[in-house]
C-alpha positions, -999 to +999 in steps of 0.1 A: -008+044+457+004+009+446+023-012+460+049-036+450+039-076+454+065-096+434+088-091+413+120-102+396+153-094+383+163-100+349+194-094+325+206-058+332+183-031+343+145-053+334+128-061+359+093-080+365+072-068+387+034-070+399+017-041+420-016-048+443-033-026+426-026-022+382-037+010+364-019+000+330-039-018+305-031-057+294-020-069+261-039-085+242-063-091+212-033-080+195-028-047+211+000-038+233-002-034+269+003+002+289+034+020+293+043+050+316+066+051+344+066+040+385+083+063+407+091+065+444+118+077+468+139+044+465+133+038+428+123+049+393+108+019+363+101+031+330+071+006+325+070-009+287+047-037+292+021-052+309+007-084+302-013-119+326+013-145+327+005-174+353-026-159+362-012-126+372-006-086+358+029-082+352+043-055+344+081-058+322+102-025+329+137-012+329+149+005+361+165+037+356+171+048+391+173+033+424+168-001+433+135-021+436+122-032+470+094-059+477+061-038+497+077-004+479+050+021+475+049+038+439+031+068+422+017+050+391+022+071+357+003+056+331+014+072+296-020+081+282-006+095+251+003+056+246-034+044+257-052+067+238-035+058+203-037+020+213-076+023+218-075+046+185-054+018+163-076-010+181-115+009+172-103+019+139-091-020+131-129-032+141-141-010+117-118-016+089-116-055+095-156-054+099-159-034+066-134-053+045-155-087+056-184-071+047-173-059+012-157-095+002-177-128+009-152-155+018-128-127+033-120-137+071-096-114+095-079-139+120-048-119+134-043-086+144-008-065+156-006-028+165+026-012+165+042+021+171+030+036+142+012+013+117-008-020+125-013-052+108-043-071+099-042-106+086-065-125+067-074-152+045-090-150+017-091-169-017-086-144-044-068-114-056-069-082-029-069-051-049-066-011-040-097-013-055-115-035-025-092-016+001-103+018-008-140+004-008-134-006+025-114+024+037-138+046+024-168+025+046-146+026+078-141+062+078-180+064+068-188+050+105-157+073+123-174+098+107-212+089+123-194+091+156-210+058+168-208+048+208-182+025+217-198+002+244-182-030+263-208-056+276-197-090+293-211-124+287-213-156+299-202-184+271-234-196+270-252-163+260-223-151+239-227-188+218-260-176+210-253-142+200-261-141+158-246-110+155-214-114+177-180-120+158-152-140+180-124-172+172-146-196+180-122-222+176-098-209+203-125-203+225-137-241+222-108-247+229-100-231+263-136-216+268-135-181+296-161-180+319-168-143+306-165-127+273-159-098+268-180-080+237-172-047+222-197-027+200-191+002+175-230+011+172-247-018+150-224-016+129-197-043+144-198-065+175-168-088+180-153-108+214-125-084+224-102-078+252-085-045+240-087-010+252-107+013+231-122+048+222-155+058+236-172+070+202-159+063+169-156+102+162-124+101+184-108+074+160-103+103+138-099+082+104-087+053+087-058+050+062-045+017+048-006+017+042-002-011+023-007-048+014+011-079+003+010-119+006-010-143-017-042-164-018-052-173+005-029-148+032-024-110+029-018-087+052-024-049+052-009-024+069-031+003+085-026+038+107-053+059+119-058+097+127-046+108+090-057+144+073-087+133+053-093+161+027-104+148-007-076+164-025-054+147+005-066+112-001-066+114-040-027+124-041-022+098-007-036+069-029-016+080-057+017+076-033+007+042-017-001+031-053+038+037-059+050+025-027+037-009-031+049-011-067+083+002-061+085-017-030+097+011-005+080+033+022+064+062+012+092+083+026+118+068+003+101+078-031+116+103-038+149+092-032+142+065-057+128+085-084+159+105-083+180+075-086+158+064-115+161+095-132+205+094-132+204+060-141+185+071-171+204+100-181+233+080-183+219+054-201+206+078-228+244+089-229+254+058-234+228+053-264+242+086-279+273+072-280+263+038-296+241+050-320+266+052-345+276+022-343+247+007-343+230-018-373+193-025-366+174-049-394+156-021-418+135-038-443+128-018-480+097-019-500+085-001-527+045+013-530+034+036-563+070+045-569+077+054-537+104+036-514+095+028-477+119+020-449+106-008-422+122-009-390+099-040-369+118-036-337+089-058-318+111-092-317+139-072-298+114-066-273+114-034-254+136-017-273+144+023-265+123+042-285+145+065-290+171+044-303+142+034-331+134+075-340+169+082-345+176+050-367+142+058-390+150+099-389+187+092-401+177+068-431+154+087-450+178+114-441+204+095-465+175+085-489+155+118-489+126+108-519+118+078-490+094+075-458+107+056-430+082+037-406+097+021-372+073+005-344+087-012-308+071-026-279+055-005-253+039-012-219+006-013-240+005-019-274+032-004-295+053+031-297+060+040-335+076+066-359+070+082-394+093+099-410+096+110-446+127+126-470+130+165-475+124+151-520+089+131-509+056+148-509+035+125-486+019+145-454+025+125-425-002+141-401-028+141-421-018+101-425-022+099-388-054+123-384-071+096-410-058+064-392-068+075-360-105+055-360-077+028-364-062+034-328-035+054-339-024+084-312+000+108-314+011+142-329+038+154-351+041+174-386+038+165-419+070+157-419+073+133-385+050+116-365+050+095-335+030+082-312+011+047-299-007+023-314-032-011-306-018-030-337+009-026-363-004-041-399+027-024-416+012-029-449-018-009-446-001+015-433+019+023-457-007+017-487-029+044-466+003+069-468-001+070-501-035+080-502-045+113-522-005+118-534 
């Protein structure tokens, strides 16, 4: 069993420490280091850390029993539920990082942190990231978990590692402070970068890739990853349906829901609101008159996105009051415009068939011959109108 060789008190029950002998993996490569739990006689140290400071393995703890002793023999726990979903996060980021690189020239992954659930990659690159490129690339990582490619570690001198083609590694920081030995990590031939993490022994054991997320600007973004999902295809469809949303709302996954709801209330009460307004309500009609019939304009597209039910009540109740008229409204939509045809209980004009023959005109919607609505590319009111009148 270990044994104790240094360590130090810090602010309330942490505690420093160094053992002759480490079992728990280092930090590093932006992985966490090991966790588990020391126990002897005289003490008990749930372990939380472990990374080389001044040369040496320390461990960072918190004692919850006993009291540490220099030379004090311990039982080494190492929590290998922890390792193994550290070497999980840390293979399944080579393949993602190697296959978004791969998928977008100019795309560089620089920095990477795994968490206790998620993990982050950041890059740079100068353009737009999509969920277009990141399913590409999701769909390419969990191409290679699937192959169930060996994991292998080789070491190599600077020298040799300088003259590997194929290997990736920060060049720059190694230059910089250049090891003696490199350590190399391989997922098949499919990725080779300079890496000191902890990871699986075939790519099978990864058992899949999910992206979470993404934000930042050109040139930085960074995505959020997990690994280990359920990878159905009628899983993954509705899954990238909900990260769609999260990202646009802007809240986890988990909160969706909630928001929706609140969405829908606020809504309900402002369509109350709207009822009660209505009535008092004057919006800018314009009148013109085509083969003896009267027309009623409502052009609600300088209000900008105006209700459109506000507009379908305003163009139902004047033809209402006017019933040898039509009525025509169109507002703003997200695309293009919303609109509405009405027409008077006296006039004779068939509104669908109007809209079946000015559908090669981009026209959609539905209705009855006496009320239509729908959406539209473009809103020429006056050939609109002159087509109503066709064949009355």
């Amino acid at each position: 069993m270990p044994r104790v060789t240094w360590f130090e008190r810090l602010k309330g029950d942490r505690v420093d420490l160094c053992l002759d002998e480490n079992p728990f993996h280092l930090a590093g490569g932006g992985q966490p280091g090991g966790r588990g739990m020391l126990v002897s006689p005289g003490v008990q140290v749930e372990v939380q850390d472990c990374r080389v400071r001044d040369g040496r393995e320390v461990l960072t703890g918190r004692i919850i029993g006993g009291d540490m002793a220099l030379g004090e023999t311990v039982e080494a726990q190492v929590d290998l539920q922890w390792r193994d979903w550290v070497a999980r996060m840390h293979s399944g980021e080579h393949a993602l990082s190697r296959a978004l690189e791969r998928n977008r020239p100019g795309l560089r992954v620089f920095k990477v942190n795994i968490g206790e659930r998620e993990g982050l990659i950041t890059l740079d690159f100068q353009g737009d990231l999509t969920w277009d490129l990141l399913w590409v690339a999701e769909e390419e990582a969990n191409r290679v978990v699937g192959e169930d490619l060996p994991v292998t570690v080789e070491e190599l001198t600077g020298y040799r590692a300088a003259e590997d083609p194929d290997l990736k590694a920060n060049w720059e920081r190694l230059q910089l402070d250049p090891p003696e030995i490199i350590r190399v990590v391989s997922l098949g031939g499919y990725d080779r970068v300079a890496c000191c993490g902890v990871h699986v022994e075939r790519t099978g054991q990864i058992g899949g890739v999910m992206v979470l997320g993404f934000k930042g600007s050109s040139p930085r973004w960074e995505v959020r990853y997990t690994v280990d999902p359920v990878r159905t295809q009628l899983m993954m469809e509705w899954s990238r349906m909900v990260r769609r949303m999260s990202r646009e709302i802007g809240c986890p996954p988990e909160d969706i829901e909630r928001v929706y709801w609140g969405a829908f209330e606020d809504a309900k009460a402002k369509a109350k609101l709207l009822d009660r307004l209505r009535d008092h309500l004057c919006l800018p009609f314009e009148e013109r008159v085509r083969g003896g019939h009267r027309f009623h304009l409502l052009d609600l597209r300088p209000l900008g996105m105006v209700p459109a039910e506000m507009m379908n009540f305003a163009v139902r109740r004047r033809v209402e009051s006017d019933p040898s008229s039509l009525g025509v409204g169109v507002v703003p939509a997200e695309q293009g415009l919303r609109f509405v045809a009405c027409r008077g209980a006296g006039c004779p004009v068939d509104l669908s068939a109007w809209l079946k023959r000015m559908r090669p005109r981009g026209l959609k919607g539905g209705g009855s011959p006496q009320m239509v609505s729908g959406v539209a590319e473009e809103c020429p009111l006056d050939e609109w109108i002159d087509s109503m009148l066709e064949g009355v």
